[in-house]
C-alpha positions as CSV (number, residue, x, y, z in Angstrom):
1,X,0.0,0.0,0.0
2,X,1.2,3.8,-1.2
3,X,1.7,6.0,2.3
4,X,1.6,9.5,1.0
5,X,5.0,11.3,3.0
6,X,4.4,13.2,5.5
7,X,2.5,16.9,5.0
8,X,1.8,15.9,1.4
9,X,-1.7,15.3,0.6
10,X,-3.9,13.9,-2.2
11,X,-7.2,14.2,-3.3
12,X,-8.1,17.1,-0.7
13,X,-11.8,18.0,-0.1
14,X,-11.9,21.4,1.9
15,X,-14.2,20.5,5.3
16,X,-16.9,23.0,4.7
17,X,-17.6,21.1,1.0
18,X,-17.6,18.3,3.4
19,X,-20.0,19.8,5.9
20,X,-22.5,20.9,3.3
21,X,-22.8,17.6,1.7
22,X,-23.4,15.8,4.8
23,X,-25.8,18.5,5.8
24,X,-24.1,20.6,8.7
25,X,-24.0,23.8,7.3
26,X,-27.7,25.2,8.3
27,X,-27.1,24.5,11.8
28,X,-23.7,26.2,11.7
29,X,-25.8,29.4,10.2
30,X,-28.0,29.2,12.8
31,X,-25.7,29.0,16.0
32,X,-23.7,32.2,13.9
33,X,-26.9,34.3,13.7
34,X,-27.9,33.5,17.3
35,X,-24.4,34.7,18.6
36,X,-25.1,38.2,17.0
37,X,-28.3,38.5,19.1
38,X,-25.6,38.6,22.5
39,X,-22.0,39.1,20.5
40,X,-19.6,37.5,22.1
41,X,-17.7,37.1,18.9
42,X,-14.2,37.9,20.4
43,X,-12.8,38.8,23.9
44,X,-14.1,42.1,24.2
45,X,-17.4,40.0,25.0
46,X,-19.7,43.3,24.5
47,X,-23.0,41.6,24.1
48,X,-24.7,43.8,22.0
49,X,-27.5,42.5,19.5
50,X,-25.9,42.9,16.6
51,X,-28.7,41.3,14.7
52,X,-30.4,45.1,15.5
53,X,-27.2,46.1,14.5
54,X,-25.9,47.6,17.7
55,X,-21.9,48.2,17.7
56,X,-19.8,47.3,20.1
57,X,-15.7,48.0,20.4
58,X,-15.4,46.5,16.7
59,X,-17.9,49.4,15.6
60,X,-19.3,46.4,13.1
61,X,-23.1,45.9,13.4
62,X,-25.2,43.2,11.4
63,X,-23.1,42.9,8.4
64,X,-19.5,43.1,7.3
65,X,-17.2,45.5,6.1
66,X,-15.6,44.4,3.1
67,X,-13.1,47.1,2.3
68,X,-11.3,45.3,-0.6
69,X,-11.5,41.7,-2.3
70,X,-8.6,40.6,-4.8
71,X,-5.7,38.0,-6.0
72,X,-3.1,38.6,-3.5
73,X,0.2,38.0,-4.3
74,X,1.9,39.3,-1.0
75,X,1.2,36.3,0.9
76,X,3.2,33.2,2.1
77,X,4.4,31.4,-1.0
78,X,2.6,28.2,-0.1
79,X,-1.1,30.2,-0.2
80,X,-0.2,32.5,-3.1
81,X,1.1,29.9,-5.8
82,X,0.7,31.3,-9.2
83,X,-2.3,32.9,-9.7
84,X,-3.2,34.3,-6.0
85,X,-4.9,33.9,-2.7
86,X,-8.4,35.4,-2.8
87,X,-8.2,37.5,0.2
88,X,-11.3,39.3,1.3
89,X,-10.2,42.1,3.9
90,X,-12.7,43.1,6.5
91,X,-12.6,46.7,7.8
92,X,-12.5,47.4,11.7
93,X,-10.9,45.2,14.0
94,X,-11.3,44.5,17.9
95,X,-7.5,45.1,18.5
96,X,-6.1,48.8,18.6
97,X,-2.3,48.2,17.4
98,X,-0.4,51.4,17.8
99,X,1.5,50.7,15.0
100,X,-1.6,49.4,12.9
101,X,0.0,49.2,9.2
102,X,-3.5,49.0,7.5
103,X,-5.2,51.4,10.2
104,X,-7.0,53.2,7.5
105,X,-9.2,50.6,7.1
106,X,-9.2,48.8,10.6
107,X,-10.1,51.9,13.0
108,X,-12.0,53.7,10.3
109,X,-14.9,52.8,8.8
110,X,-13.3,52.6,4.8
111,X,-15.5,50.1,2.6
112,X,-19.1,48.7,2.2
113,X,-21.4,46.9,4.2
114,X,-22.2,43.6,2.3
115,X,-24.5,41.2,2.9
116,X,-23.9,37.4,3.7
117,X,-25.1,36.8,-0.4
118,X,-22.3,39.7,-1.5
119,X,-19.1,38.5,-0.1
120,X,-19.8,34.9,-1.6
121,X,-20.6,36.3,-4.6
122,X,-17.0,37.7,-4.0
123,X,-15.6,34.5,-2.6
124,X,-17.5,33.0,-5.8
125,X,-15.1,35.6,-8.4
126,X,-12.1,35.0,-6.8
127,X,-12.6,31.2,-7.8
128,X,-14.3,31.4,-11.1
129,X,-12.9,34.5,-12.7
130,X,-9.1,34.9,-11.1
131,X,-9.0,31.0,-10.4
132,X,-7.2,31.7,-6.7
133,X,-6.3,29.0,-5.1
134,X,-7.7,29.5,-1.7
135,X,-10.4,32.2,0.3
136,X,-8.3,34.4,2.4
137,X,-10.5,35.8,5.5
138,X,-8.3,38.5,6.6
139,X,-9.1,40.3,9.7
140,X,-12.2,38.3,10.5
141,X,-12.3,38.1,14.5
142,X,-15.4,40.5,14.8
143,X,-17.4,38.8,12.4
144,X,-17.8,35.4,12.4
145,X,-20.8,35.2,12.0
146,X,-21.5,36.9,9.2
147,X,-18.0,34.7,7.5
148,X,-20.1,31.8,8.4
149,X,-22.9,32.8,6.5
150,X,-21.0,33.6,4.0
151,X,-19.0,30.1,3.3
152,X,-22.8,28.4,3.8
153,X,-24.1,30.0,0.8
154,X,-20.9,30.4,-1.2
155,X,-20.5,26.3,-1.0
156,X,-24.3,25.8,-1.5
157,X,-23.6,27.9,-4.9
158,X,-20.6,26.0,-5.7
159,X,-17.3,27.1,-4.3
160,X,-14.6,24.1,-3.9
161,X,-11.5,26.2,-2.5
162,X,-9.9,26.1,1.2
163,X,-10.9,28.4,3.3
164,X,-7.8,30.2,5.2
165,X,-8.5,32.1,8.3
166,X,-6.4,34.9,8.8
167,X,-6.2,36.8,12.0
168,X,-4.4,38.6,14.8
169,X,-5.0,35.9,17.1
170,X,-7.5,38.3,19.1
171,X,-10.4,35.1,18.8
172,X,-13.1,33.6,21.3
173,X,-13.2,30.2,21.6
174,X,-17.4,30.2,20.9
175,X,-15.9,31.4,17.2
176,X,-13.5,29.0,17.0
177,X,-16.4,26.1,18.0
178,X,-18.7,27.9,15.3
179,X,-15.8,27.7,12.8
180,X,-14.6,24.3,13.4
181,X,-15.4,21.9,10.5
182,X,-15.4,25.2,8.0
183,X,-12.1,26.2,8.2
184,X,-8.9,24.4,6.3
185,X,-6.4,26.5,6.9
186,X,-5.9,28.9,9.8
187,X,-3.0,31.7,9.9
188,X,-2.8,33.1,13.4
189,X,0.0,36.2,14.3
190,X,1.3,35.7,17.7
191,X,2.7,39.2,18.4
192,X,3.6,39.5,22.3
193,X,4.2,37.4,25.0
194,X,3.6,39.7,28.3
195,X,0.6,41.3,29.3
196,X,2.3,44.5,29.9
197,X,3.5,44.9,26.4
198,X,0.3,43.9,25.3
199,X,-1.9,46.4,27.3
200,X,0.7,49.2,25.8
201,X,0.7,48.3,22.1
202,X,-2.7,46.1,21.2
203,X,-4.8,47.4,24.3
204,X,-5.5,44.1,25.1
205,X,-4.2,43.3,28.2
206,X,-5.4,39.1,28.2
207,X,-3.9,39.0,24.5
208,X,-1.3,36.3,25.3
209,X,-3.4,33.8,27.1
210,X,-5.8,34.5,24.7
211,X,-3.5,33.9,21.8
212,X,-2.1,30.6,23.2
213,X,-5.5,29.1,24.1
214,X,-6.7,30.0,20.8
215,X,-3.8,28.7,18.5
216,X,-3.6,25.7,21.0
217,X,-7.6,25.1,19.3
218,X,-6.6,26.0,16.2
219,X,-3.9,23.0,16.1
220,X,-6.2,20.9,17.4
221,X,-9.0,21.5,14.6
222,X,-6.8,21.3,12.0
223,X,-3.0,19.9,12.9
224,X,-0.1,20.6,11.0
225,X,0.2,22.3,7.5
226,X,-0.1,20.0,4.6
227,X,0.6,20.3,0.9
228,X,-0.4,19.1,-2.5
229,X,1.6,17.7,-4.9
230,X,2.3,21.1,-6.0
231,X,3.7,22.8,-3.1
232,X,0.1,24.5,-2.0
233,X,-1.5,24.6,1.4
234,X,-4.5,23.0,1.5
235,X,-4.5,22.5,5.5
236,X,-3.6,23.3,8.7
237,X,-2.1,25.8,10.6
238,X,0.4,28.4,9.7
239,X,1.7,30.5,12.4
240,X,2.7,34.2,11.8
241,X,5.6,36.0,14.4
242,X,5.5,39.8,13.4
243,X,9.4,40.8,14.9
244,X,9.4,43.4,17.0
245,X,11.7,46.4,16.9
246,X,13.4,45.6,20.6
247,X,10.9,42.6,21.5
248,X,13.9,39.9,20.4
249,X,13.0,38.2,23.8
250,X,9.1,38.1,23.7
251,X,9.7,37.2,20.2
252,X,12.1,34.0,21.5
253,X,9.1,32.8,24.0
254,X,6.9,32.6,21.2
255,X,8.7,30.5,19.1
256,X,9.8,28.0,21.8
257,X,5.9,28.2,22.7
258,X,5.3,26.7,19.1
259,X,7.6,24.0,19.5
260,X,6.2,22.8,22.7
261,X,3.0,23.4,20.7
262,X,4.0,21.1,17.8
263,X,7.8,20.5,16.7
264,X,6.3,20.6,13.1
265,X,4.6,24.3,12.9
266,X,5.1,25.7,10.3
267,X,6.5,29.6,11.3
268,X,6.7,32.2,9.1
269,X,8.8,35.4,11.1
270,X,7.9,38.6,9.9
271,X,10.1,41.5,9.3
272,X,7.3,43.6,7.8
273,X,7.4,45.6,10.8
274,X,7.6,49.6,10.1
275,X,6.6,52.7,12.7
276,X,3.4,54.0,11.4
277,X,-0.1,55.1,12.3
278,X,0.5,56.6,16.4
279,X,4.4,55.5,16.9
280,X,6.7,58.5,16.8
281,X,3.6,60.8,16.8
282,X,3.0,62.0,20.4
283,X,-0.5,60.9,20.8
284,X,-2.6,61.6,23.9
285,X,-2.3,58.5,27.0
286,X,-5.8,57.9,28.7
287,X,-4.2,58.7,31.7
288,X,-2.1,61.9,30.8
289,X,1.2,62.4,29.6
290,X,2.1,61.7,26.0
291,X,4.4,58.9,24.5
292,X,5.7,58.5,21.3
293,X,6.3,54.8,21.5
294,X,9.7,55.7,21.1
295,X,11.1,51.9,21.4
296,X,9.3,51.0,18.8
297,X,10.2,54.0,16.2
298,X,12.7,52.4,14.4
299,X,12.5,49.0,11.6
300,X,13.3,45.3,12.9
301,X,17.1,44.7,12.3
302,X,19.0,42.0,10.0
303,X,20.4,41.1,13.9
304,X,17.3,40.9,15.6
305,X,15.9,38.7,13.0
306,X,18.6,36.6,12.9
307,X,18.7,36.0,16.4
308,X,15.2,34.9,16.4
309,X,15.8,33.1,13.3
310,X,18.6,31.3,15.0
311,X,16.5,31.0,18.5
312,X,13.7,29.2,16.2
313,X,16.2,26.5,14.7
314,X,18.1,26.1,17.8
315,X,14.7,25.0,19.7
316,X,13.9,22.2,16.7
317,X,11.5,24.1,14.8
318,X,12.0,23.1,11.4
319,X,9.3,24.5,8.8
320,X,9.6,27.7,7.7
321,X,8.7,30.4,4.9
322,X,11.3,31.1,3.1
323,X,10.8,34.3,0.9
324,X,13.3,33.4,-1.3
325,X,11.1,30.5,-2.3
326,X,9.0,33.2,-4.4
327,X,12.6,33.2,-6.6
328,X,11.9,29.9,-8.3
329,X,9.4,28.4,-10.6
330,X,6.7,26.9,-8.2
331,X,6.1,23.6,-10.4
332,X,9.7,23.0,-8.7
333,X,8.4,23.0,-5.1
């Protein structure tokens, strides 16, 4: 008998294909639309009824904000391929990042409200018309639900692709429940490790034990990242370290984190990391006083990164995205 090697796959057939044909998907819709009515859709746990579309901290009432849907081609190499990963970004987020790279779009209000029928028609174009080889959720930990009703009818209507969820980590685990048996491929970024930094930079004090429970769900769901024959994700999870200018030791706990977590993640570390939105700007403290985030005001450097680079090896992680991959044909993967 043929054993497939390990992390390669086959025939693949993404789990919410799977949950439509053996009739799970209406229930899933259901549970999704009742946790709108009391949202406790991340940690903030506001409870609003968003079904009346009351906001909470995500400022996101009964439907979505879409703010952009296209082939993207700045991904990891093993989503992208050749011809794209159909991300759908969602506007607002439940995080505040002081250094928010995309903060035009996730602390303002800068897209369209679209209903559960509109984004799959969206998640329908990215297959059919740009033939991407996976939905990319990005930012998607303030609405759930409404992704949820989404995949349902996208997958009634004939969508085959993966589904990759792709967040700050910043997840309840009553999502993660409603998502499991949806999602193939999840792409958390584990940013901090201490709750101090965290309460300074995300305004999320609980972030870390947050983060680890949730990834620890995550793996659990869907294991490690496996490929097709072809070098493409098709499940799994894919973990995301975004280096921080002067955080090489929070950084370092993280990754020996994943090990213990699974020798075999597959860690992509970041070094996308650039002062923007309130670093270096003076803003206004809650409590008085100004601060520029002046540790922070500076790029990641070719030493910190290698350190943690180094740090990630030396602890027997093993599976990594190389960038450089994106040099050579992909049929050679």
């Amino acid at each position: 008998m043929y054993l497939a090697p390990p992390f390669l796959v086959g025939d693949y057939e993404p789990v919410a294909v799977k949950a439509h044909r053996e009739g799970r998907l209406t229930e899933k819709v259901a549970q999704a639309r009742a946790e709108l009515e009391n949202c406790t859709a991340c940690p903030r746990n506001c409870k609003v009824n968003r079904m009346e579309d009351k906001r909470g901290a995500c400022n996101t009432g009964r439907y979505a904000i879409v703010s952009s849907a296209m082939p993207h081609f700045g991904e990891e190499s093993v989503l992208q391929g050749w011809n794209g990963s159909g991300t759908i970004f969602f506007g607002m987020c439940n995080l505040r990042c002081v250094f928010c790279q995309n903060w035009d779009i996730s602390q303002k209000k800068n897209g369209w409200e679209l209903k559960p029928e509109e984004i799959a028609d969206l998640m329908l174009k990215l297959q059919n018309e740009t033939k991407c080889h996976n939905i990319n959720f990005v930012t998607p930990e303030h609405v759930v639900p409404q992704v949820i009703e989404a995949i349902a009818i996208a997958v009634e209507s004939g969508l085959f692709l993966p589904i990759v969820y792709n967040t700050s980590s910043y997840d309840s685990m009553r999502s993660l429940q409603l998502l499991d048996g949806l999602v193939d491929i999840y792409m958390p970024d584990f940013k901090f490790w201490t709750e101090d930094t965290s309460a300074k930079l995300c305004k999320a004090r609980d972030y870390p034990s947050v983060t680890k429970a949730v990834i620890t769900e995550m793996h659990r769901q869907v294991g490690d990242l496996i490929f097709n024959h072809n070098g493409l994700a098709k499940s799994g999870l894919l973990v995301r370290h975004l280096a921080m200018p002067g955080y090489v030791d929070e950084g370092k706990e993280i990754l020996s984190w994943l090990k213990e977590l699974s020798p075999d993640t597959y860690v992509h570390i970041m070094e996308q990391y650039r002062p923007t939105f309130k670093v270096g700007k003076g803003e206004q403290r809650a409590r008085g006083g100004f601060t520029k985030y002046e540790e922070i005001d500076r790029p990641v450097t070719e030493s910190e990164m290698e350190q943690l680079t180094r740090h990630a090896r030396e602890v027997g992680l093993w599976r990594f995205e190389e960038m450089n991959l994106l040099d050579k044909p992909f049929a050679e993967f």
